[in-house]
Each structure stands twice: as C-alpha cells, then as structure tokens.
N, C-alpha and C positions, 0 to 999 in steps of 0.2 A: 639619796637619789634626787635630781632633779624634777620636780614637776608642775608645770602651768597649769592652772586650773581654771576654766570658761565655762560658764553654765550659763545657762537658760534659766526660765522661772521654776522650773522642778527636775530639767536635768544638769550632770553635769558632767565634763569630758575632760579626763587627762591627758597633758601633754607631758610627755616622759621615756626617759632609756629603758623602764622596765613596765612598758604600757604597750595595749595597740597601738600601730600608725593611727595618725592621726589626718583624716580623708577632710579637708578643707573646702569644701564643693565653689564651683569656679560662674556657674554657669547665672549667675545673677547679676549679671556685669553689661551694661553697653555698648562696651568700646567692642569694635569692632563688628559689633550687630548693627545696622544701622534699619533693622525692623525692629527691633527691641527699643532702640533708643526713639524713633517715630513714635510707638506705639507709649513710649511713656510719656512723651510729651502732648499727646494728646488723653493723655490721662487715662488711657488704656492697661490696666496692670494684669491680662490672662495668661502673657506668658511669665512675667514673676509666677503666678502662683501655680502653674504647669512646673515652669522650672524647680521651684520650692518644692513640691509631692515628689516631682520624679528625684531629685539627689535625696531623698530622705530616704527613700524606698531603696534605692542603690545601694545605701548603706552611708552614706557621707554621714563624716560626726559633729562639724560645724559647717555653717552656711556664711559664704562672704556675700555681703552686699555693697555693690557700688551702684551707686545712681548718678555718675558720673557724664549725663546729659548736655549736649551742648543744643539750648532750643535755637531753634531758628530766628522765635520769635524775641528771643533776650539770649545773646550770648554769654550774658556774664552769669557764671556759676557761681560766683559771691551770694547772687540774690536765687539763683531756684533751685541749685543744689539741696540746700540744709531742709527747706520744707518739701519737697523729693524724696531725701531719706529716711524724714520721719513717716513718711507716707510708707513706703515699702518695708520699712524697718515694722510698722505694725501690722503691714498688712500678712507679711511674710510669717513673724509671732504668732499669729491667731489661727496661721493654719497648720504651722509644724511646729512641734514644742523640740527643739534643736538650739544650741546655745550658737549665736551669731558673730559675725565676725563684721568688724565696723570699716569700711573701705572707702577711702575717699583722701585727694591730695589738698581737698578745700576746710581751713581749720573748723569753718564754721558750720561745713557738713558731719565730720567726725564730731562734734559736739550736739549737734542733732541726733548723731546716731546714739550715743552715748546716754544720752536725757530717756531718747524713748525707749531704748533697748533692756527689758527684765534682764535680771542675773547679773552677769559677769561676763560683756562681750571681750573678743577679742580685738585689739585696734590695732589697723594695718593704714598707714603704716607709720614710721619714724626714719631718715635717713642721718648719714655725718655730715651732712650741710646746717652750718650756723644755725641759722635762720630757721632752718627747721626744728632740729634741736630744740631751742625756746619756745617754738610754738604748741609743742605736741608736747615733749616731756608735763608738763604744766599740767595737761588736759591727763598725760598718763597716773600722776599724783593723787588729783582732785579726785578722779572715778576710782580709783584702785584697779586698774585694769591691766592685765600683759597685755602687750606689743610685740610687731613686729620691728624689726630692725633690719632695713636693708643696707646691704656694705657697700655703697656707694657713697661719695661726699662731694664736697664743690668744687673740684678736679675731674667729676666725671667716676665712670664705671673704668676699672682699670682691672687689666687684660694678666696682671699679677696677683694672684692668691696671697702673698704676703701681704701687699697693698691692701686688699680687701680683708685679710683678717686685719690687719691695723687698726680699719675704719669700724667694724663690729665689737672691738677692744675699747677704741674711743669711745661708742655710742654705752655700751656696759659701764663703762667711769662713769662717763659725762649721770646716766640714770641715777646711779649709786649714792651722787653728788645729792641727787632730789630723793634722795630716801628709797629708790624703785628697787630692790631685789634684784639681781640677777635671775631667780626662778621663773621672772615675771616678764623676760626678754626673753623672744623668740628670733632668732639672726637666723637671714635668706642670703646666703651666703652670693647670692647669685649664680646661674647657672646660665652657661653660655650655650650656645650650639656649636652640636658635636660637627657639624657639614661647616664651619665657620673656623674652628678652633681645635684640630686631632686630639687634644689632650683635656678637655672638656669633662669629659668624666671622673679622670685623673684626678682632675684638678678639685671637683665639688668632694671626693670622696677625702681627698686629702686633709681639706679645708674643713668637713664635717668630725672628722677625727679630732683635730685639730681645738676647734670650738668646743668639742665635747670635755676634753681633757684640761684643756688649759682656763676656758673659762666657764666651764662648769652650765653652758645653757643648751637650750631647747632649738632644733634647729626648721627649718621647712623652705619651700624654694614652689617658685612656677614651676611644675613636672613638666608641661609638653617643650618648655623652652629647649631644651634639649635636642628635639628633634625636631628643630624647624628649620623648613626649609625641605625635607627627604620623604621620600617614597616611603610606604607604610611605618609611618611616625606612632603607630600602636605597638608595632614589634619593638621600635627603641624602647618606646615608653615602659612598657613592659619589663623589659629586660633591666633600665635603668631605675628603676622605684625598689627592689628589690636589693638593689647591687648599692644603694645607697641609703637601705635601713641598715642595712647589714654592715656599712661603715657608720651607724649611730646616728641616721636623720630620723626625726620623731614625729615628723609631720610633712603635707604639701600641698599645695593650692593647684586643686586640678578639678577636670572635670570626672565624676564617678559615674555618667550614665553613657551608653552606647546611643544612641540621637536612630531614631526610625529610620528605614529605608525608605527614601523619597519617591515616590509614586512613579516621575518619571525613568526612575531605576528598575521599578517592577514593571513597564510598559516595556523597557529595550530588553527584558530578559525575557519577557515572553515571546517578542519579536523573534528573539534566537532561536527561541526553543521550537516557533512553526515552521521556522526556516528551515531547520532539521527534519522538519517531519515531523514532530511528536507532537499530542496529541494532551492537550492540556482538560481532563474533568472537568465539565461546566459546575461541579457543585465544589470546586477546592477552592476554600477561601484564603485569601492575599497571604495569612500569618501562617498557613499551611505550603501556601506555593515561598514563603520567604523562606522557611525551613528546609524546605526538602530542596532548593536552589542555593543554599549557603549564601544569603542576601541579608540574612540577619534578623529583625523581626519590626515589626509596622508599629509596637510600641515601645517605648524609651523603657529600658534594662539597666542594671549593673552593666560596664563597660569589665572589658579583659583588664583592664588597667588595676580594676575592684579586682577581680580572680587572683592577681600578683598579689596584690598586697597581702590579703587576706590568707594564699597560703605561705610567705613570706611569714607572718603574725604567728602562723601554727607552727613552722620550723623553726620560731624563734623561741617558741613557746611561751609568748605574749599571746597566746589563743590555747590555756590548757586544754587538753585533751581534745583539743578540734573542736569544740563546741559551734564557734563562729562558723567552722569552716562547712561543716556539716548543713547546720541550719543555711550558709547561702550556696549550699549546692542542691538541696532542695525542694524538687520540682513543685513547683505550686502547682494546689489541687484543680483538676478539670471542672466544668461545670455539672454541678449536681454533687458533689462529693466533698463540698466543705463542709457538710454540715453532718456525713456520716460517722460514726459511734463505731466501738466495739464490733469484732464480728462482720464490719463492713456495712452493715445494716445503717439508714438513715438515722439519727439519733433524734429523738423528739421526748420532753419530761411526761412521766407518767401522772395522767390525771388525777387528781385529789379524792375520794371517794368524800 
C-alpha cells in the first residue's frame, strides 16, 4: 500500500488508502484575510498562534503554512517572504508539535520553510509547468520531502479530467527522473465547483479512482472549492469529504475548526428574541444563550466537516473500533470535574506518612 510519511520533531502522520484521512488544516494562510496578512506585516503573529491551538484541538493531522504576504511597504515577496516563513514556520513548531506543511509559490520561501521546519514537512506545492518543475523538484530531492502536485501546467487548469490526469502522470515521471518515489507524491487532482461545473463531483471522484489505480499515489484537494459560490457550503462540504474518501482520496486542505459566533450575531438574536416577548436570564452566559439558540458556540470547535470525516474513518474502519470517533464525541468535562477520580469523588494523592 501506498504511504506518505510527514512528521514533526516526535510525531508522525500517514498518508495512505489504509489510514485515517488525512485533515490538512487550512487556516494559516493570508490570502484572503487581509487582517491576518496586516497583522503579519506588522509583525503581529496572535492569530497564527490562536489559529495553530485551535486546528490541533479540532483534530487537524498536519498544519499548512503560507505566509504568502504582500507588504505594503516592499511588494516583492522575493525579499520578505522566506524570512516571514521562517518566522511562522518556528513560531507555529514551538507551540504545536504537528508535522507541517510547507506552502508557498516563492522558491525561496519553500526553502526557508524547509531549513526551519523539524521532521519531514510536507511541500506544497509542485505544478506541470516547466519552469516549475525545475525549481521545486530539486528542492523536493535535496530535503527528502513529499509533495504536492497540482494538475495544472502552462496551458492552464483544464476543464478535462483526462487532461488533468495527464499532467499529475507527467509530474509522477518527470519526479521519478530525480529519484522522487511515487510514495512521496501527493496529486490535487483539482476540484472544481459544483455551482460552476454539474459534474464537478463526478469528475474528482472519477479522477481520484483513477490516480489511485493506475499510478499508485496519495491524493488531496482544496475541500471547500467545491462549494463555492452556494448557500450552506458546510452541507456540500460535508456530503462531499465523505463521498470522496470512499472513491480513495487520502487526504485534503481544509479548514477543521467551526470559527465563533460573531457577537454582532448574538446581538440580532437577542433582538429577536425580545421582539417576541421572551424573556432572556440576566445570569445565561453568551455560550449558553449560543446553544440553546443553535448559533453554535463563542469558541473555535471541531467543524461538521471534522464530524464527516471522522465517521467516514470508522465506516471505513481506518478508525478500529471507533476509538477516534468515541473520543471526539466526547463531551469535555465541565468546570470542577477534570480533576475528579473514581466514584466521582475529587481525586487528589494520598499523603506520605
């Protein structure tokens, strides 16, 4: 059986047909945040390390880091990228021992990440473009590292699954040529959206078959690309993480934590609720009124996305005997009750005579 192996300084995580999925945590990334990417350019790193605790706790099994920052004050990522990543790359280590995932389109930030990074990160990414190709296979040799491989090349992302297995086929030689293993390739076959594309699912599951059979690798994808663009984008997500272990995907780049209810969400629901007449407890606090209003909870959780997978893993029975599934259903102990014993009773050692 196939299997990628990433570790950390003391752990490590397989990637494989006869493993757990494989939970990629997403949430260390810039683009797209532009208070995150503010906040690192001013050398502010609180939400790296909020985001770091919260996907660990979730359950994520490796952490991507992009520090894919555009400053203000120097646009070019040639120069503040690499020393960026080394930044986060050790900041991130020191507080979660999770084996990481090295993210960045700048060669010289992946090789930063690479230097700082204990273990065996995972490098994301590699495409079928030339130019790429030479630059990153090289870096993939030197480190002994798996990679991603996304099936795109210098033609573009094409809208054919055969196309795109082509270019994942390519990228698998082209490695082979430099000594890389097949084991050690991970192919994102790409995932389209389903409100874009009717056949979208079709297509990833086909394609994931496909990869698995014929060239023997590891596979993973952006999970929320799927649903973008649609009204409750957690029901696809949901639905499709599940529908696309079960065609042989082994991994995916997503976010595993449910994000708080934002305050101004809990102000318009109380609004409603006096609107109505009812009669809100001056003593019910926020994570009590988020509950009993199905608003979800004021601190960052495993997402439903985690709940799929994980029972996914047990019907797969990559989760013997429900072990996992058990432990993340749960309920963490109330206050004053962590520390109770036997019998229920507080637990504390008996004194030495």
């Amino acid at each position: 059986m196939t299997r990628t192996i990433v570790e950390s300084k003391t752990k490590t995580a397989v990637i494989g047909f006869d493993e757990p999925f494989c939970v990629i945590g997403e949430r260390i990334n810039p683009t797209g945040r532009k208070k995150l990417a503010a906040e690192l350019e001013a050398g502010d790193f609180s939400t790296v390390e909020s985001d770091a605790i919260a996907q660990a706790a979730a359950g994520a099994t490796v952490l991507d880091i992009n520090a894919g920052v555009v400053y203000n004050s120097n646009p070019n990522p040639n120069e503040t990228e690499p020393p960026l990543m080394r930044k986060v790359v050790e900041m991130v280590q020191a507080l979660v021992d999770l084996p990481l995932c090295i993210d960045s389109s700048v060669p010289g930030a992946l090789e930063a990440g690479l230097e700082t990074a204990e273990g065996r990160p995972l490098l994301n990414s590699v495409t079928g473009e030339e130019d790429r190709l030479e630059l990153v296979l090289p870096l993939v040799k030197k480190y002994n590292v798996p990679v991603v491989a996304i099936s795109n090349d210098d033609t573009g992302i094409s809208e054919d699954p055969d196309v795109r297995f082509a270019v994942a086929k390519k990228i698998v030689e082209r490695a082979a040529d430099f000594g890389i293993p097949a084991h050690d390739i991970v192919v994102d076959p790409l995932v389209m959206p389903i409100g874009a594309m009717a056949t979208a699912g079709q297509q990833v599951f086909t394609l994931v078959r496909k990869l698995r059979e014929e060239l023997g690798v590891n596979t993973t994808c952006g999970a929320s690309n799927i649903s973008f663009g649609l009204p409750n984008r957690h029901g696809i997500n949901n639905a499709f993480l599940p529908m696309a272990m079960g065609a042989g995907m082994t991994s995916a780049i997503m976010n595993p934590i449910a994000l708080p209810v934002k305050q101004a969400e809990i102000e318009a629901k109380k609004a409603e609720i006096t609107a109505a007449g009812l009669i809100i407890p001056d003593d019910m606090d926020m994570e009590t009124f988020c509950q009993l209003f199905g608003l979800g909870s004021t601190k960052p959780k495993a997402g439903k996305e985690m709940e799929a997978i994980m029972a996914a893993n047990f019907l797969t029975n990559n989760d013997p005997h429900g072990g996992n599934w058990i432990k993340f259903n749960k309920a963490p102990p109330k206050a004053g009750e962590e520390v109770r014993g036997r019998g229920g009773r507080a637990g504390s050692r008996r004194r030495r005579a």
